[in-house]
C-alpha positions, 0 to 999 in steps of 0.5 A: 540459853546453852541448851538446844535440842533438849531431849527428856530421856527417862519417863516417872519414877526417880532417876539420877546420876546419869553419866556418859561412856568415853565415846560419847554414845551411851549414858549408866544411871540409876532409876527407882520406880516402885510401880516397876517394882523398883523399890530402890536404885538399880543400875541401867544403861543405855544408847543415847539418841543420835537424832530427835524423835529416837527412842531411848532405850535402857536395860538394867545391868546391876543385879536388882539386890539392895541398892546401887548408886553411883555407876560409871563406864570403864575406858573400853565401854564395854564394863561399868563400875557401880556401888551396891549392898547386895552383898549385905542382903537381897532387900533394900537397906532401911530408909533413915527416919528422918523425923527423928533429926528434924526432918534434915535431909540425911544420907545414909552411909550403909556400911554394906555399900561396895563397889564393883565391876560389871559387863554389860550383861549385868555379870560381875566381874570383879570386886574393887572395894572390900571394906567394912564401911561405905564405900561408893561415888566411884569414878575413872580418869580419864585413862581408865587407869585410876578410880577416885571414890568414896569411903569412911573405912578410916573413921571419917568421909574421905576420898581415895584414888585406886588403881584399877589393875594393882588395887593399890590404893591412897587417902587423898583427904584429911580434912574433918567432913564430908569429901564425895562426889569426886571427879577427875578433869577431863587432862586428868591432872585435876580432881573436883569434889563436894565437901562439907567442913564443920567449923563451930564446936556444935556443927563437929558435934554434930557431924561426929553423932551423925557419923557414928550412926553411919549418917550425914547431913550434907546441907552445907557443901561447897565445891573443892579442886585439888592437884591429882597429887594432892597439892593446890587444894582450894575452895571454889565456891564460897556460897553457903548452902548447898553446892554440889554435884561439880564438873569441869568443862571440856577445857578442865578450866571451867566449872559445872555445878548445882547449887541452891544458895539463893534460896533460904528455903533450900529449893529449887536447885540450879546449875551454875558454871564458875571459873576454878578461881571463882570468878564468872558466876553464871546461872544456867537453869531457870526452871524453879524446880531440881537441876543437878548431875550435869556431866559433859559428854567427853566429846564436848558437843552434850550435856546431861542432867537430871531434872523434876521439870516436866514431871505433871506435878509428881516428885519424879526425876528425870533425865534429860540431854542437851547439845552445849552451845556456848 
């Protein structure tokens, strides 16, 4: 077992997307709660505990209009960026009638979606994105210098690299489907992302209705690595299914991800390591229930993932941490 000392964090409602600053010391993630009166995510950050028994501590730092997602720590640990649609309204966007497609699980992309810069105190210091269109799933390199993030401002999902100073900025995908939830290794000379490829005349179909209405149904998603310039981009993962939520190892050689390819159902959902050419599958949770957004810290000594563990039997998902033993 890789994990030891593992730590549940957060207690009830739906947390996720959890991930460290540089120094290792505190994580941002996003929490829903509607007996907290969080009727859809908002952005928390807090102090990871340095020893058993320590208290988790969080506070909210996103503006509690609309709904965010996707918040990361800039270099000097005193910022974050995160997307929110506060600026198209102070409610939360409406949820998808997913009745109406079969009951797929589809995402909603709201077009009122940017992203933004943030201190610690929650006060917006900088808008990053201006698009009309969905624009999210930021995060930096390691430098602090670029954002790799996610938009369909140009007619498709695709990912762009910015630069946080100039602004400037690069499609970097060009291939028909979704491209999100993109990363860079920790060397910063690779990035890592999910991506959906419509093959067959119906599934482009399809994709193409469901974008129209600013929808996707990411059932099928295997993990990408490309160079930073673009180049050597391959498919990692050959599984079918779901297979998502990718990062590197400290060594930016080997592969995080979560993955629910040996269950037709589509549940549970596991993490995995594979190497980047692969090869050395290994399945690292067990636990028959959702396991997903891992993230090493950056020092390499923990690791931190969300989870419906431990949940008495509600649908709430959590956020744990471990120390990494190989």
């Amino acid at each position: 077992m890789h994990f030891k000392n593992v730590q549940q964090l957060t207690v009830g409602g739906d947390n996720a997307e959890a991930y460290w600053s540089y120094d290792s010391k505190y994580i941002v993630f996003q929490r829903t709660n509607p007996k907290e009166g969080l009727m859809c995510d908002q952005i928390f950050v807090g102090k990871v505990p340095q020893k058993p028994g320590d208290k988790f501590e969080y506070k909210m730092i996103s503006t509690g209009k609309g709904r965010c997602t996707c918040a990361f720590f800039t270099k000097d640990g005193k910022h974050i960026i995160y997307a929110s649609t506060h600026l198209g309204a102070d409610t939360c966007p409406p949820s998808v009638d997913r009745s109406k497609y079969g009951n797929k699980y589809i995402w909603p992309l709201y077009d009122s979606y940017d992203i933004f810069m943030a201190d610690l105190n929650g006060k917006i210091v900088k808008q990053l994105t201006h698009s009309k269109g969905y624009d999210a799933e930021g995060t930096l390199s390691p430098d602090g210098k670029k954002m790799i993030y996610t938009s369909d401002k140009d007619g498709d999902i695709d990912l762009y690299i910015m630069d946080l100073k100039s602004g400037k900025e690069k499609r970097i995908t060009n291939t028909l489907g979704y491209d999100g939830g993109a990363w860079f290794s920790p060397d910063g000379r690779k990035i890592i992302w999910r991506a959906s490829r419509p093959k067959t005349t119906d599934e482009i179909n399809e994709y193409k209705d469901l974008l129209a209405q600013d929808l996707v149904a990411p059932l099928n998603m295997e993990v990408f690595v490309a160079n930073v310039d673009e180049s050597n981009v391959h498919q990692v993962t050959h599984f079918g299914q779901a297979n998502w939520a990718p990062a590197f190892f400290h060594d930016s050689k080997r592969i995080i991800f979560a993955s629910n390819y040996k269950y037709k159902r589509g549940f549970p959902f596991d993490l995995y390591t594979i190497n980047e050419d692969g090869s050395s599958l290994s399945q690292i949770t067990h636990s028959n229930t959702f396991d997903a957004f891992p993230m090493f810290s950056p020092d390499g000594k923990k690791i931190v993932w969300c989870s419906n563990r431990n949940n008495g039997g509600t649908r709430d998902t959590n956020v744990f941490v471990a120390d990494w033993e190989e």
